[in-house]
ROKOLZA-641952 format. One record per residue: x, y, z of N, C-alpha, C in turn; residue number from 1. Coordinates in steps of 0.1 Angstrom, whole numbers, always signed. Layout:
<recs>
REC/X/Y/Z/X/Y/Z/X/Y/Z/NUM .
...
</recs>
This chain:
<recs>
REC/+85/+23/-219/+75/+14/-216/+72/+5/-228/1 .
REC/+70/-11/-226/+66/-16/-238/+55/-18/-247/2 .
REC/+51/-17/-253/+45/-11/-265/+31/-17/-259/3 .
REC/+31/-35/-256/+19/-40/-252/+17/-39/-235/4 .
REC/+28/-36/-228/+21/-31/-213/+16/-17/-218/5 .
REC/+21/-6/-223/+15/+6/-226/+4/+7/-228/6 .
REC/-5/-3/-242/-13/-5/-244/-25/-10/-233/7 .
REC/-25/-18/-230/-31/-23/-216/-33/-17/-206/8 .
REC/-23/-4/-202/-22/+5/-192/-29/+17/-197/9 .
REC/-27/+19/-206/-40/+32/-211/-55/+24/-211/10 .
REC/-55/+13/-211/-68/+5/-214/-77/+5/-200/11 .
REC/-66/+4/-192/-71/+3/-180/-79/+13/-175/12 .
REC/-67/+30/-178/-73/+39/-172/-88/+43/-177/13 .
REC/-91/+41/-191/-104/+44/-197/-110/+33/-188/14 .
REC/-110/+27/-187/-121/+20/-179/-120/+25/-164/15 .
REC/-113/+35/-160/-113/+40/-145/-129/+39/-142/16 .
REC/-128/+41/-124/-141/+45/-120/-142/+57/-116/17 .
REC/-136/+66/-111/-135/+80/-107/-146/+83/-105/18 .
REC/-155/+86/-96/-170/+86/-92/-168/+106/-95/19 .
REC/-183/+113/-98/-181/+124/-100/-177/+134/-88/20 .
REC/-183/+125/-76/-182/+134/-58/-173/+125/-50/21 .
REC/-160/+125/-43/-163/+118/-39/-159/+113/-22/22 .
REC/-175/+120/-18/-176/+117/-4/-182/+109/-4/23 .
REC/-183/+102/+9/-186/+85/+11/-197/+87/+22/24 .
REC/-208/+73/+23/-214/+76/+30/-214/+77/+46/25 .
REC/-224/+84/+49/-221/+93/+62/-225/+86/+75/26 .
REC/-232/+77/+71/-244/+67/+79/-240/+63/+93/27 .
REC/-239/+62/+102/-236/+56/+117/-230/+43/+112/28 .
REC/-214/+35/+116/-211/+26/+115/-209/+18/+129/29 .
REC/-208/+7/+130/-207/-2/+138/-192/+1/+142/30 .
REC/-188/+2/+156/-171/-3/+157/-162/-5/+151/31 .
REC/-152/-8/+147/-144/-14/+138/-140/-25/+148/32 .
REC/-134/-36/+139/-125/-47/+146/-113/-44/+146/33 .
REC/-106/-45/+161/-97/-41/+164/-83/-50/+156/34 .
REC/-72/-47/+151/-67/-55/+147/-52/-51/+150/35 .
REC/-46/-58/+162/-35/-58/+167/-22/-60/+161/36 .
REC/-9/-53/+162/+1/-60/+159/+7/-72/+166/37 .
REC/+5/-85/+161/+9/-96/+162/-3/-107/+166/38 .
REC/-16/-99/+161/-28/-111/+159/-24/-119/+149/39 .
REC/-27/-132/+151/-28/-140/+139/-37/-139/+126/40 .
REC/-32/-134/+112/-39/-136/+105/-41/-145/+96/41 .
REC/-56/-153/+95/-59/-165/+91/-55/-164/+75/42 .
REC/-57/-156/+69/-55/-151/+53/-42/-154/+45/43 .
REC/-29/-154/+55/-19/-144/+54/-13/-162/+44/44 .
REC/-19/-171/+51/-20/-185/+43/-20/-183/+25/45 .
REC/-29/-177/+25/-32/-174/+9/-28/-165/+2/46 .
REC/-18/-158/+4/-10/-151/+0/-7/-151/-8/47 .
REC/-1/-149/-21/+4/-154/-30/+13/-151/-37/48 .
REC/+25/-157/-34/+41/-149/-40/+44/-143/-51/49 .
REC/+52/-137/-58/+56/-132/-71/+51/-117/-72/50 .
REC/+53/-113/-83/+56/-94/-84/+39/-92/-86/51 .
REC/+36/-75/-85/+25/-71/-86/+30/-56/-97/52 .
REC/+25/-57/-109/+34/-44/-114/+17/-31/-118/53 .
REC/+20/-19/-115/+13/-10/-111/+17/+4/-118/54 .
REC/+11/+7/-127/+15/+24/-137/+6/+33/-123/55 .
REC/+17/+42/-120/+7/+53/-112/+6/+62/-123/56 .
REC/-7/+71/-118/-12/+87/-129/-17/+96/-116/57 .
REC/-15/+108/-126/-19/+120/-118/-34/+127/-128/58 .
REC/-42/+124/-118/-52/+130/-122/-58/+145/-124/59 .
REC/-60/+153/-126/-63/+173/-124/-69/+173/-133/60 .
REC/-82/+179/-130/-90/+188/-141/-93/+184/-152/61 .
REC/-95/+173/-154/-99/+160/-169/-84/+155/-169/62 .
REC/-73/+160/-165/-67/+156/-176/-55/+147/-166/63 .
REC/-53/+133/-177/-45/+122/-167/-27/+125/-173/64 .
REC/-20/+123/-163/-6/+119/-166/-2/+105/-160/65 .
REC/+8/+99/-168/+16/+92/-159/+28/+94/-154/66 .
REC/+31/+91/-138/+43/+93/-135/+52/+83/-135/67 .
REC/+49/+71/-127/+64/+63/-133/+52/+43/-133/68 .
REC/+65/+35/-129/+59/+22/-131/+65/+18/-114/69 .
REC/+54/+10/-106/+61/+9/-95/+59/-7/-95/70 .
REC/+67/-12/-91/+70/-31/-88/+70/-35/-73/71 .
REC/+60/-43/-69/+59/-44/-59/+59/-60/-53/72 .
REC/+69/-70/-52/+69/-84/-51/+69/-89/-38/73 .
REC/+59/-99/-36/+55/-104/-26/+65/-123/-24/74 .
REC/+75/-128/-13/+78/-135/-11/+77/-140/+5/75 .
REC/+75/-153/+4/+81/-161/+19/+97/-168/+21/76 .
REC/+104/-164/+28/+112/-167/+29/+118/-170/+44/77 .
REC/+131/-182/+47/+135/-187/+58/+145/-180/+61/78 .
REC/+146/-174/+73/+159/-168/+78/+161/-171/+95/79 .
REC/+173/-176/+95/+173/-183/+102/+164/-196/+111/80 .
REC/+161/-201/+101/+151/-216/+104/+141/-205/+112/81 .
REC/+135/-195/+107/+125/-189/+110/+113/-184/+98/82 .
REC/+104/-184/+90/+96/-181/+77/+93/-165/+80/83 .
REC/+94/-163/+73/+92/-145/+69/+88/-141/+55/84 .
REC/+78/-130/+62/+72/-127/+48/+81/-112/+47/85 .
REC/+84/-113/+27/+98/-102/+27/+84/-95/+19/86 .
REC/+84/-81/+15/+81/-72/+5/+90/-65/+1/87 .
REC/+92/-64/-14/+102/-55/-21/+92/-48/-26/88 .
REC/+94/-35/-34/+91/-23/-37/+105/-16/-48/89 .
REC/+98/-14/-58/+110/-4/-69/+100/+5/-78/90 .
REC/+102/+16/-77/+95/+27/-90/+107/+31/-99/91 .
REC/+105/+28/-112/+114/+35/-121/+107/+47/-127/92 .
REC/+114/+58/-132/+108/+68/-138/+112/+72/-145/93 .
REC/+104/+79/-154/+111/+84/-170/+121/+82/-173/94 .
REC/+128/+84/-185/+143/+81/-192/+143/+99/-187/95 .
REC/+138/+108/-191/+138/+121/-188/+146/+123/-177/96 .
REC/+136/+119/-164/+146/+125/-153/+149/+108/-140/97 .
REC/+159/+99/-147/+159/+91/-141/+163/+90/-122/98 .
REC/+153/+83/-117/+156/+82/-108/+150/+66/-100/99 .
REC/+158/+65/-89/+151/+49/-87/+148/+52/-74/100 .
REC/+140/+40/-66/+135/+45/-48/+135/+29/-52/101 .
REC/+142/+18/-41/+137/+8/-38/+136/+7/-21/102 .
REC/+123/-2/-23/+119/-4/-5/+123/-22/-6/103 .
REC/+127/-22/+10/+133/-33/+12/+124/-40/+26/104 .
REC/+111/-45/+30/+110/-50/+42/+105/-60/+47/105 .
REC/+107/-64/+58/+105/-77/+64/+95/-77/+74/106 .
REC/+83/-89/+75/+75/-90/+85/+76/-105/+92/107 .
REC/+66/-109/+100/+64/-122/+106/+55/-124/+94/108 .
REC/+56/-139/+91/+49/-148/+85/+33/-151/+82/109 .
REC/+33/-146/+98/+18/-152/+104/+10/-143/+109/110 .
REC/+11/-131/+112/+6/-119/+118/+10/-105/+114/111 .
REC/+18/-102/+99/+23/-91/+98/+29/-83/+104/112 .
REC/+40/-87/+113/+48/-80/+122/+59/-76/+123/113 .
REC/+55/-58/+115/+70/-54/+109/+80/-55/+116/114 .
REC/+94/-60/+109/+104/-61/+116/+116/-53/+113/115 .
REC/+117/-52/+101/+130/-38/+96/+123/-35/+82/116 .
REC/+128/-21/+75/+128/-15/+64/+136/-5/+65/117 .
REC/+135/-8/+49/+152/-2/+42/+141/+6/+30/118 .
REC/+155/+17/+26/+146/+25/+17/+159/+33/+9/119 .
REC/+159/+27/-5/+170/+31/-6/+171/+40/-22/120 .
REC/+176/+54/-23/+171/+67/-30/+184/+68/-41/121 .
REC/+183/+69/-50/+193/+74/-63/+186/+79/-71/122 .
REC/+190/+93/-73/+190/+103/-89/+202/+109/-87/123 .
REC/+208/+112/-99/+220/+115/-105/+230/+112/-95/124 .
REC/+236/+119/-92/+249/+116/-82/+242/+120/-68/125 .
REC/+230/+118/-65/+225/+118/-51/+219/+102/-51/126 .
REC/+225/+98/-36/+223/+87/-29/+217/+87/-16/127 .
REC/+208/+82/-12/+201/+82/+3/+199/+67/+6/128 .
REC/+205/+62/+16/+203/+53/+27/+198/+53/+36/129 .
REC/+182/+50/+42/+174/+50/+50/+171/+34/+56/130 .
REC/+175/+35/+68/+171/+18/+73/+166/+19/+89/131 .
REC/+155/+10/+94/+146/+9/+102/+143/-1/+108/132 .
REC/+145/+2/+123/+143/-13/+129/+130/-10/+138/133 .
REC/+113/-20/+134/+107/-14/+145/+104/-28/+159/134 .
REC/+101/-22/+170/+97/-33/+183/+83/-27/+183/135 .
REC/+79/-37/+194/+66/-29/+199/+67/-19/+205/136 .
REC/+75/-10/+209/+79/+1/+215/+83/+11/+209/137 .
REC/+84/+11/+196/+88/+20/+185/+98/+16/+172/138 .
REC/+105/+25/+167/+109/+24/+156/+125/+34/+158/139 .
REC/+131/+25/+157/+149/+27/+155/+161/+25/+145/140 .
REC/+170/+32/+141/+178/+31/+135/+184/+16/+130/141 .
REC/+185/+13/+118/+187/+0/+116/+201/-1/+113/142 .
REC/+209/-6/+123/+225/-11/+122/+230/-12/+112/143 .
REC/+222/-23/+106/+228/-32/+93/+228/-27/+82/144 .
REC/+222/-15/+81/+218/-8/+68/+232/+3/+65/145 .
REC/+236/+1/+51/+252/+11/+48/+245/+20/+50/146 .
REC/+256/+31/+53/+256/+45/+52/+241/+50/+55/147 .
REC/+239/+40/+65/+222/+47/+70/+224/+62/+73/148 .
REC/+218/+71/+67/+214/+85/+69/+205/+87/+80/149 .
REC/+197/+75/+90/+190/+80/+93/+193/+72/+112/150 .
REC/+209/+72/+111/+215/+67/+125/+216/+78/+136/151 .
REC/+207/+72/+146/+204/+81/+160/+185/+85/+160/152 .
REC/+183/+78/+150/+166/+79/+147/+158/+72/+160/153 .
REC/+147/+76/+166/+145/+67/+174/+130/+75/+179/154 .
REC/+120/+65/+176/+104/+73/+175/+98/+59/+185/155 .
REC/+91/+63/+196/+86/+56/+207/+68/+57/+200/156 .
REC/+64/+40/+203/+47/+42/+202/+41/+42/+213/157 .
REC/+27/+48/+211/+19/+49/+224/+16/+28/+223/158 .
REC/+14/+23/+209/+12/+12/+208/+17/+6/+197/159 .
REC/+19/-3/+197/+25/-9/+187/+20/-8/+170/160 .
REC/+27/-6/+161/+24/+0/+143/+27/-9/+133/161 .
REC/+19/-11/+127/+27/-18/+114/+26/-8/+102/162 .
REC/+36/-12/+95/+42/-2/+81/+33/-3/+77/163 .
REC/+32/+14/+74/+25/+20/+63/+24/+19/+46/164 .
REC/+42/+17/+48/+44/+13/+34/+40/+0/+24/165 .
REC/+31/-7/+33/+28/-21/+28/+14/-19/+30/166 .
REC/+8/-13/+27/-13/-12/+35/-13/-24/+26/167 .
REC/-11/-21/+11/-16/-27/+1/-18/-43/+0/168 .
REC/-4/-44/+3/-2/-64/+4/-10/-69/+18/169 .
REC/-16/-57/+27/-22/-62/+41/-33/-61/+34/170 .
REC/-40/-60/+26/-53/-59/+26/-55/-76/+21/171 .
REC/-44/-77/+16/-45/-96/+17/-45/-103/+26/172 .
REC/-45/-98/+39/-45/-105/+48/-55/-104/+55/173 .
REC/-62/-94/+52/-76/-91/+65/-88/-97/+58/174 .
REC/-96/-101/+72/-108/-107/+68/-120/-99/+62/175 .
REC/-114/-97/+47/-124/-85/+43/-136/-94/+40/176 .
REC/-150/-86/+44/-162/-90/+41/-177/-84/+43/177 .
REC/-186/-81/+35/-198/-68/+36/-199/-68/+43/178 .
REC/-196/-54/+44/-198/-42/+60/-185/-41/+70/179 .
REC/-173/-46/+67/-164/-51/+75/-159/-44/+78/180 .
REC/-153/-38/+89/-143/-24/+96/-133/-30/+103/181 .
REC/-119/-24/+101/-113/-27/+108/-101/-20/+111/182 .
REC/-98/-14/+122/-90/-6/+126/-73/-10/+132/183 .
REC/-65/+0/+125/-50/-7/+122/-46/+2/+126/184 .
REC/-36/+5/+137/-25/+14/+138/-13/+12/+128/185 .
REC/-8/+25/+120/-1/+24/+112/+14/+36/+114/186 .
REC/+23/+33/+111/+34/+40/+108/+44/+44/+95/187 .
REC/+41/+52/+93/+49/+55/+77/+65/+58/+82/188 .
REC/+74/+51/+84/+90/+49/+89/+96/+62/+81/189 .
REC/+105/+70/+97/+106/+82/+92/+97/+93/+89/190 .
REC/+90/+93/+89/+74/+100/+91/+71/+107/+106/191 .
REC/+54/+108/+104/+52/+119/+118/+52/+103/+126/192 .
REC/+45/+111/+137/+40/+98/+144/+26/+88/+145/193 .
REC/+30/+76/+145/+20/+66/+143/+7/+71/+149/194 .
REC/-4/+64/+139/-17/+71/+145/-25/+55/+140/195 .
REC/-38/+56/+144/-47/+49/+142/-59/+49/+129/196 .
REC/-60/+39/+121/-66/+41/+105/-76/+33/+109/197 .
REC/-89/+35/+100/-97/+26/+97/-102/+20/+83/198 .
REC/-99/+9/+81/-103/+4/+67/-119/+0/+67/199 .
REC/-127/+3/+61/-142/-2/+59/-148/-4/+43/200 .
REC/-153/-16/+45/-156/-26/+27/-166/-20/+29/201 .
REC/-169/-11/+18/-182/+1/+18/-189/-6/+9/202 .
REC/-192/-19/+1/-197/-24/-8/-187/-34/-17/203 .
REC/-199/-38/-27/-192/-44/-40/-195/-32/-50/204 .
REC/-181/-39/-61/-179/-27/-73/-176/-38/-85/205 .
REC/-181/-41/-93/-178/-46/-107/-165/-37/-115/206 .
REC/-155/-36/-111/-144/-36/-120/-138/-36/-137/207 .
REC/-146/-24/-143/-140/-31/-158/-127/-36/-163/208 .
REC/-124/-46/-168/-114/-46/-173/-115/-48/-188/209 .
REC/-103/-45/-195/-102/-44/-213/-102/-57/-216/210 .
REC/-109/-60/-226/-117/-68/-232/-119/-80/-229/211 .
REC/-126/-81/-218/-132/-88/-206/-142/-87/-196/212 .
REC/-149/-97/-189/-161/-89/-180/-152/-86/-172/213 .
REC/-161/-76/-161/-157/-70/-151/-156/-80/-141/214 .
REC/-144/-72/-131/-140/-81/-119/-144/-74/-108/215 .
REC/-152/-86/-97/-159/-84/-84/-150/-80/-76/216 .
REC/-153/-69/-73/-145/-67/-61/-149/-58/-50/217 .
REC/-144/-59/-39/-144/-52/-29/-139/-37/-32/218 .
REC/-152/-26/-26/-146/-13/-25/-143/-9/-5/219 .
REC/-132/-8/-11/-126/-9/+7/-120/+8/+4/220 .
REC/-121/+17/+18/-114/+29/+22/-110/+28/+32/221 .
REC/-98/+39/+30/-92/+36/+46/-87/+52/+49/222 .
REC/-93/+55/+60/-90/+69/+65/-84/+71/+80/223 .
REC/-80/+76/+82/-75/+76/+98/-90/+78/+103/224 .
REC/-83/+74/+117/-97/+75/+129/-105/+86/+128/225 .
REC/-96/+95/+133/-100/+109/+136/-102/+120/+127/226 .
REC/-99/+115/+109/-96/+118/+102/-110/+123/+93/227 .
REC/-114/+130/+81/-123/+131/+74/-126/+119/+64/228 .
REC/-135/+114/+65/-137/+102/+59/-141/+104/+44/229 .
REC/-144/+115/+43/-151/+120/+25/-136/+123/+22/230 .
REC/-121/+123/+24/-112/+121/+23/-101/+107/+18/231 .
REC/-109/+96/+24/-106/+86/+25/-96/+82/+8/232 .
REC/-89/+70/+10/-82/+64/+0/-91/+53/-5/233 .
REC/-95/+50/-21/-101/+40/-25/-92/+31/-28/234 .
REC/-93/+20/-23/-90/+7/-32/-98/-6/-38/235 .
REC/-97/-11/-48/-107/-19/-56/-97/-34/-54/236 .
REC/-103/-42/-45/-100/-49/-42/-109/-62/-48/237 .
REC/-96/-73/-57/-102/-88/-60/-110/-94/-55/238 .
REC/-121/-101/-51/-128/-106/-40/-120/-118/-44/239 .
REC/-118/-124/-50/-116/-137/-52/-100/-136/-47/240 .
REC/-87/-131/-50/-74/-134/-47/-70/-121/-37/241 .
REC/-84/-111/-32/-77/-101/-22/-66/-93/-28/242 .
REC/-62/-93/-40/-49/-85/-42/-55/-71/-49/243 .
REC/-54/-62/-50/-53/-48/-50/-51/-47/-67/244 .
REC/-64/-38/-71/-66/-39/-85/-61/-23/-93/245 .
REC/-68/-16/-82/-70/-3/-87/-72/+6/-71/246 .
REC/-61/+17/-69/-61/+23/-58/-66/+42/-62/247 .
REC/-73/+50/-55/-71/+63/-60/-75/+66/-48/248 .
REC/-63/+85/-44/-61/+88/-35/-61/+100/-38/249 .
REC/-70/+111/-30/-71/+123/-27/-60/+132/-22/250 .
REC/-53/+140/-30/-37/+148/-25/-45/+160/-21/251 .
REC/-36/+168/-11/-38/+180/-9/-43/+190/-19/252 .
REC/-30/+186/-29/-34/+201/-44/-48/+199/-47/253 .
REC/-57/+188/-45/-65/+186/-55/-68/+174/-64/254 .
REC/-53/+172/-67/-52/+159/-77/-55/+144/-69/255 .
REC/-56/+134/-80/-59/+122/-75/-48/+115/-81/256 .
REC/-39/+106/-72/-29/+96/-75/-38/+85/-78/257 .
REC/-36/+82/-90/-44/+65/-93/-33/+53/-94/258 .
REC/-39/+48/-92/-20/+31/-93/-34/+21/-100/259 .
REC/-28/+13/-113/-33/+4/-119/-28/-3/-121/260 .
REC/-37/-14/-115/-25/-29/-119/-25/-32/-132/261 .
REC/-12/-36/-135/-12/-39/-154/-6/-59/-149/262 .
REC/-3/-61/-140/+0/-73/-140/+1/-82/-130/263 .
</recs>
């Protein structure tokens, strides 16, 4: 890692928020707004192309590690005299135990409507080809993808899902605003089966950043429906560009996965 992202990236974490408890409040909410695959979203306008780069850490017992650097770039692009919005995805990790994961996928333009993902696995002399084609009707083996490992795959919805693997870049697209709920059915490709999440902007949070004022942002969680909500995923979201500042997530062991944007 280089000397001045390193620097920056430890800077960040001291200024973490890590609350001391953290269950959320309990209070009676309003509905959520339903939010379909293949509604139009008004947002998706203001997007904003180019990479998003992100140090994840593992949190336990005071004490933080980092595990790798993940790259996450946002483009529009024409394929076949049609605009699509592409997401790439790459984590590199340690020189110690090198390994790479890149994610490969494609939505509509204008409504987030996943259309294939690719997922593609190297450490040492192991290779994994994963590729995924979803309809409104589920999620199937993707043709086009080499040496797809994952041919004869074929997972039916009760309703239609968008990738899980992208929450992040959708939080740019939804009309986040105080008090705002809104419920997403989601699918993590290859995974169990699609279920239904709820995202809710639980407030504003002042954001520290190193040596600078703090940035406004939205504290948004998103828990499944049926799910425990003192569970939930935090993310600290920009009010002003919607892009994803600082995420921390509750693991089974205990620990907390933090992802910090360094850029």
């Amino acid at each position: 890692m280089r000397t001045g992202i390193a620097a920056r990236a430890w800077a960040l974490v001291l200024c973490g928020v890590m609350a001391a408890s953290w269950a959320l409040p309990g209070a009676a909410q309003p509905a959520p707004q339903a939010i379909a695959v293949g509604t139009e979203l008004p947002r998706m306008a203001q997007m904003k192309e180019g990479p998003r780069l992100y140090l994840r850490l593992r949190e336990m017992q005071g004490v933080t590690r980092p595990i790798d650097i993940w790259r996450r770039e946002v483009r529009f692009e024409t394929v076949g005299g049609e605009r699509r919005l592409h997401v790439l995805q790459s984590w590199t990790g340690p020189v110690s135990a090198p390994t790479e994961l890149r994610l490969d996928s494609w939505f509509g333009a204008r409504d987030f409507k996943p259309l294939t993902h690719e997922r593609f696995f190297t450490r040492a002399e192991e290779t994994r080809n994963e590729g995924f084609q979803f309809s409104p009707t589920g999620v199937s083996a993707l043709a086009s993808t080499p040496a797809n490992t994952r041919n004869g795959f074929n997972v039916a919805f009760d309703e239609p899902a968008f990738n899980f693997e992208t929450d992040m870049e959708m939080l740019e697209a939804l009309p986040l605003a105080a008090g705002w709920r809104g419920r997403l059915v989601f699918y993590h490709p290859g995974g169990g089966p699609a279920a239904p999440y709820v995202f809710v902007v639980e407030g504003s949070h002042a954001l520290p950043s190193p040596g600078g004022a703090p940035v406004d942002c939205w504290l948004v969680t998103l828990a499944a429906e049926k799910g425990d909500r003192a569970q939930a995923s935090r993310f600290y979201v920009d009010k002003r560009s919607q892009q994803v500042l600082r995420v921390e997530q509750l693991v089974p062991d205990g620990s907390v996965i933090v992802k910090v944007r360094l850029s």
